[in-house]
C-alpha positions in Angstrom: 0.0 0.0 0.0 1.3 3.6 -1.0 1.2 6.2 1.5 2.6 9.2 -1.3 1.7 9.5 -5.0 3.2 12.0 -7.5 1.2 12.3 -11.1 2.8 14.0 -13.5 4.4 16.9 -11.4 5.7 19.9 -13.4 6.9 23.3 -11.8 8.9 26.0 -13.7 10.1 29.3 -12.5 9.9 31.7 -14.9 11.5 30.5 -18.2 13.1 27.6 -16.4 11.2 24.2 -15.8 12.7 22.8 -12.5 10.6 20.0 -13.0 9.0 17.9 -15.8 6.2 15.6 -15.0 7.2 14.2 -12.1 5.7 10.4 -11.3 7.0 8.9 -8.1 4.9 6.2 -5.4 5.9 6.0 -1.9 5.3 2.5 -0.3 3.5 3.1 3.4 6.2 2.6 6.3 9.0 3.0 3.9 12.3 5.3 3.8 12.8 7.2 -0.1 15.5 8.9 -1.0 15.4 11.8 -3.7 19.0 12.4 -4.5 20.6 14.5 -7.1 23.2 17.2 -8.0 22.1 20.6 -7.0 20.1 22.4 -9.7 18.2 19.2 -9.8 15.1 20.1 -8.5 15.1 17.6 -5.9 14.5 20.6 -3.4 11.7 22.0 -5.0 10.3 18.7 -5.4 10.0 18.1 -1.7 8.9 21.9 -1.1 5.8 20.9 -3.3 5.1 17.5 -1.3 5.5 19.8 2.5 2.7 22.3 0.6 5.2 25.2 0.7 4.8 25.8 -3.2 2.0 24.7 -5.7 2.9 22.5 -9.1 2.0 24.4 -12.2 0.2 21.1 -13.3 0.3 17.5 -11.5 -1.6 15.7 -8.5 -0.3 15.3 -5.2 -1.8 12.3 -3.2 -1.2 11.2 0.4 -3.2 8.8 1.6 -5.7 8.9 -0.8 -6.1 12.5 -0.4 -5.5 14.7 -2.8 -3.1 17.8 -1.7 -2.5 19.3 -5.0 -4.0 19.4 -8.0 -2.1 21.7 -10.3 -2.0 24.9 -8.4 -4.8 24.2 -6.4 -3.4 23.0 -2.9 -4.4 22.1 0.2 -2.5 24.3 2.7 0.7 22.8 4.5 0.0 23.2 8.4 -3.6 21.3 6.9 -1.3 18.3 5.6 -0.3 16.2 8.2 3.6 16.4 7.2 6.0 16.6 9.1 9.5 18.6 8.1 13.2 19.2 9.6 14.9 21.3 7.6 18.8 21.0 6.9 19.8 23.7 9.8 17.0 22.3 11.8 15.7 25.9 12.4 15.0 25.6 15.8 14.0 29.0 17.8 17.0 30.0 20.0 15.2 31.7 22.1 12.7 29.0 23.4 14.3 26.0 25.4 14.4 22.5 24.1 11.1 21.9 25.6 9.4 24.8 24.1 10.6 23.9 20.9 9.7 20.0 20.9 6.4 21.0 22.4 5.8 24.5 19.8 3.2 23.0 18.2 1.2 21.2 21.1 -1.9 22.8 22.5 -0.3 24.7 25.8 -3.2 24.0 27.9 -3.3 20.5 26.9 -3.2 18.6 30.6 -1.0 15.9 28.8 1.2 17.9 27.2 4.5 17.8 29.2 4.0 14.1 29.2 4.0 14.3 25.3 7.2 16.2 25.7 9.2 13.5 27.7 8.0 10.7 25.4 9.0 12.9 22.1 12.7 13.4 23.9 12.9 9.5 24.6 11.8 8.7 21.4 15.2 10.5 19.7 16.9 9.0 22.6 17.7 12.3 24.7 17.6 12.9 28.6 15.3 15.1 29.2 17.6 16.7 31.6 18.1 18.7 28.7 14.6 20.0 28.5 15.5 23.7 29.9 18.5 23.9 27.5 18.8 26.3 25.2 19.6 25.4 21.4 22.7 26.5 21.6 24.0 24.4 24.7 23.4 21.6 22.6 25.9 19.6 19.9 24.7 19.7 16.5 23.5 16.0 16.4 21.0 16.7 19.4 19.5 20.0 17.6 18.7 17.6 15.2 16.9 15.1 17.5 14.9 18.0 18.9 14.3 19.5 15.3 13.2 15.6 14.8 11.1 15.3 18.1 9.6 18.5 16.8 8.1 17.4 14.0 7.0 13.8 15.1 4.7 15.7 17.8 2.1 16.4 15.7 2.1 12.2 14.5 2.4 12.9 10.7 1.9 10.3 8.4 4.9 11.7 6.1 8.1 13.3 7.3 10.9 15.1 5.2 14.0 15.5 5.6 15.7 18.1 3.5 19.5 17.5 4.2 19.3 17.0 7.2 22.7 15.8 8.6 24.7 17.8 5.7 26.0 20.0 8.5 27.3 17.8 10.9 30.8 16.1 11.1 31.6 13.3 9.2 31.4 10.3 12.3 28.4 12.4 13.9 26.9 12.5 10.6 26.8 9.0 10.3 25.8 8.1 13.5 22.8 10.4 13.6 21.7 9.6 10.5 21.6 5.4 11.5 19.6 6.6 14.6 17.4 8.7 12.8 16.4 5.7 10.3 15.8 3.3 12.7 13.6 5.5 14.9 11.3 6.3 11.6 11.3 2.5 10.9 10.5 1.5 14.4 7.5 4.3 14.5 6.1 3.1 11.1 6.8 6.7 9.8 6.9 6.8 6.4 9.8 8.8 4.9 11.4 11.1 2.3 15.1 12.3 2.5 16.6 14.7 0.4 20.1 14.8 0.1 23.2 15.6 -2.5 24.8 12.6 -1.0 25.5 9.4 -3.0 26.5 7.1 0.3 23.9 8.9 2.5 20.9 8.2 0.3 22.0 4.5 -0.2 22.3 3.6 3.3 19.4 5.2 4.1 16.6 4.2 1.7 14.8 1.5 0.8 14.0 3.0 -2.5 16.4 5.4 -4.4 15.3 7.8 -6.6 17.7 9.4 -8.2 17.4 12.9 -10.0 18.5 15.1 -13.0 17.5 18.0 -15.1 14.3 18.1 -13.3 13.4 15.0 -14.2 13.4 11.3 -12.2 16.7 9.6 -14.1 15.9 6.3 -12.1 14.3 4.7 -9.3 14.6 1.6 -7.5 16.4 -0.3 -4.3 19.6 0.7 -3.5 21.4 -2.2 -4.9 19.6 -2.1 -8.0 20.4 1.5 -8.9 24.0 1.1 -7.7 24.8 -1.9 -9.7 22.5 -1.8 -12.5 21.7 1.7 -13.6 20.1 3.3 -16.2 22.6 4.9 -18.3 26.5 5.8 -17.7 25.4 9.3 -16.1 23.7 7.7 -13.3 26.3 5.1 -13.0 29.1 7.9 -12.0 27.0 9.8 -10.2 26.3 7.5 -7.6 30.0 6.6 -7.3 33.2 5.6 -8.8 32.3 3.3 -12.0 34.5 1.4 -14.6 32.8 2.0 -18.1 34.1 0.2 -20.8 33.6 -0.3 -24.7 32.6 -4.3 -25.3 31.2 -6.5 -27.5 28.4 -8.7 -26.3 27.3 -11.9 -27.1 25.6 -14.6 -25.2 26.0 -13.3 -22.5 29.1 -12.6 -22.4 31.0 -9.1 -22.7 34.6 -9.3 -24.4 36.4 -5.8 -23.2 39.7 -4.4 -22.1 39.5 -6.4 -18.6 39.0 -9.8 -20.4 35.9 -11.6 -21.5 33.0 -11.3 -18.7 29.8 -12.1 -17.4 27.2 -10.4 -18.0 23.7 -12.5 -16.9 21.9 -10.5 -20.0 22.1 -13.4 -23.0 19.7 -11.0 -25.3 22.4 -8.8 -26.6 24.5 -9.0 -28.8 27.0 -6.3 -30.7 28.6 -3.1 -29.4 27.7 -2.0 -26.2 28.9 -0.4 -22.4 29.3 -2.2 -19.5 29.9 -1.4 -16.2 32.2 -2.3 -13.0 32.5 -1.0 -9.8 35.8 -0.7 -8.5 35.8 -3.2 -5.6 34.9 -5.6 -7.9 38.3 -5.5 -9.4 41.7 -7.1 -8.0 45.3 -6.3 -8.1 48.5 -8.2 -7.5 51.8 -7.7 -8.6 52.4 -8.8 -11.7 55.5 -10.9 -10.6 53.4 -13.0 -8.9 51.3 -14.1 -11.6 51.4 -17.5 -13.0 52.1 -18.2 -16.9 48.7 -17.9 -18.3 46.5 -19.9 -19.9 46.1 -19.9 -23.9 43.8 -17.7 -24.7 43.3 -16.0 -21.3 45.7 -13.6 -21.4 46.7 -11.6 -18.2 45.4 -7.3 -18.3 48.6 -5.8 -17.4 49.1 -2.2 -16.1 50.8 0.3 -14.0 49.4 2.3 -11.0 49.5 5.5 -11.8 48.0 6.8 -8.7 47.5 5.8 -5.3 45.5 7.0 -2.9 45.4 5.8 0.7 42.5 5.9 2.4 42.7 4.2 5.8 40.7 0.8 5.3 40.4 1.6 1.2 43.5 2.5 -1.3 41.9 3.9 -4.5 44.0 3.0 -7.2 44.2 4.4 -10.8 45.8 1.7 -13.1 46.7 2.7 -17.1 46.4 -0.7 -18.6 49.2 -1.7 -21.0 48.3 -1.3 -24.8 47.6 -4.8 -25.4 44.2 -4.5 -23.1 43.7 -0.6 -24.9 45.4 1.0 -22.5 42.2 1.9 -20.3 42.1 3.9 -17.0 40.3 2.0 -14.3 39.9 2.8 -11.1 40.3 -0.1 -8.0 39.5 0.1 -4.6 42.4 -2.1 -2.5 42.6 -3.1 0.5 44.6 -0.3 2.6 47.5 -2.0 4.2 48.9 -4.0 1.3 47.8 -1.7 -1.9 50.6 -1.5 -4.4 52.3 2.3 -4.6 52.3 4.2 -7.4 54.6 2.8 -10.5 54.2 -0.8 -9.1 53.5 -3.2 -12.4 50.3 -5.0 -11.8 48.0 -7.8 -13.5 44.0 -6.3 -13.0 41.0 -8.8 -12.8 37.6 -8.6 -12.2 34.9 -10.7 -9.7 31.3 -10.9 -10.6 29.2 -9.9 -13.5 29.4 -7.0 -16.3 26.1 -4.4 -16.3 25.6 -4.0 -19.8 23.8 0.1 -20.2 20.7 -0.7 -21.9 20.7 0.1 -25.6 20.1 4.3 -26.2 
């Protein structure tokens, strides 16, 4: 069952269309991302679904009811939506309780019992209740800007970049206790964010945008590994896209003759590897190949250490094209820079789907 349904959403501004019929179904209880470069119109996407702007043309359902159609619109504070912007905008003046509880009836008897369970549902003491904003860290603002928005019980809730401003350990940690709050309340959710990693670990469903329109949309795994078109592919990290011809399921290309798992085409095409699905190891210690499986030689060009990853850029010799592919290595035993390497790849080929 669908809790959000987007028909055909278009928006321009002026003489620029930010978006071009939008379709998009949110299944009930589940986490979306909308992710895409900025200029994308992700933002203005999600400002139409919180009711802060009307589409020019297009229906927005939730629920069965119908919030927009075109620019007629059913007001946001009407829409049962809840929002935490990216700063989490919360009032400085007003304590933590004032803010969690800004949108409660003040008279209501029950109200400072509301309060507590909002601050132990985003796992805060509510010791901090008399605080101030700004005597918190950053990842508790957001909890409160959170515990804010879950007081009314919405039956959607957006999140428009919300941990962009937080440190990079904080930001993950937040944004894991974030998602499994949502999923343990049933709360059905849309996150915006610029963030490749962030709207893959998120998500259940990925929707990935550009140009105003929806590029692609499906699980994580299934846009990472097999996207639509080599755009995609790099934007939602480091890909290895490579000239090949197919046939029966296999792809013959600089890195050897591979997989694929798609026996129905045949001819020129793209494929595509990620880079932890390619190997390295000096080429010294390579055994004599086989006949006809020859080894794809090449030098590291560039090595970059990482911690637990080395990202490695390889210039494979001439006999293999003499392709640039990028590998991801394991940290403490990556070859440096120079080093003479053999390159092989686990797993299957994505072969682009024909333009």
């Amino acid at each position: 069952m669908t809790t959000l349904e987007l028909h055909g959403v278009h928006k321009s501004y002026g003489a620029v269309t930010a978006l071009h019929g939008i379709h998009l179904s949110v299944a009930r209880g589940s986490r979306t991302a909308i992710v895409g470069p900025s200029g994308s119109g992700k933002t203005s996407l999600l400002r139409i679904i919180a009711g802060f702007e009307a589409p020019d043309a297009g229906r927005v359902v939730l629920q069965g009811t119908v919030l927009a159609d075109g620019p007629s619109i059913v007001p946001a504070h009407r829409r049962g939506i809840g929002y935490v912007p990216q700063d989490g905008a919360l009032f400085p003046h007003l304590s933590v309780a004032d803010n969690v509880g800004f949108g409660l009836d003040r008279h209501a008897p029950d109200r400072s019992q509301r309060i507590g369970e909002l601050m132990d549902m985003v796992s805060l003491d509510r010791a901090m209740l008399q605080r101030r904003p700004h005597e918190l860290s950053g990842g508790q603002q957001q909890r409160v800007a959170l515990a804010r928005a879950l007081a009314q019980r919405p039956q959607l809730m957006l999140l428009d970049e919300p941990f962009s401003a937080l440190d990079t350990g904080l930001r993950a940690a937040t944004r894991k206790a974030v998602a499994q709050l949502l999923q343990a309340a049933g709360i059905t959710t849309i996150l915006v964010t610029h963030d490749q990693a962030e709207a893959l670990s998120f998500a259940d469903q990925v929707a990935v945008m550009r140009g105003g329109r929806l590029a692609q949309t499906g699980s994580p795994l299934e846009v990472y590994l097999r996207p639509n078109d080599p755009v995609t592919a790099t934007f939602l990290g480091e890909a290895v896209v490579l000239p090949a011809r197919l046939s029966q399921g296999w792809a013959e290309c600089a890195l050897g003759k591979l997989p694929t798992g798609d026996s129905t085409r045949s001819g020129d095409g793209l494929v595509l590897l990620r880079p932890e699905q390619l190997q390295v190891v000096p080429l010294s210690g390579v055994a004599a190949p086989a006949e006809g499986h020859p080894v794809c030689a090449g030098t590291v060009v560039e090595a970059d250490f990482c911690g637990a990853v080395c990202e490695l850029s390889v210039r494979l010799d001439e006999a293999s094209g003499g392709a640039l592919v990028h590998v991801h290595s394991a940290g403490l035993d990556a070859p440096s820079a120079g080093a003479r390497v053999a390159v092989s790849a686990r797993g299957s080929a994505h072969v682009f789907p024909a333009s």
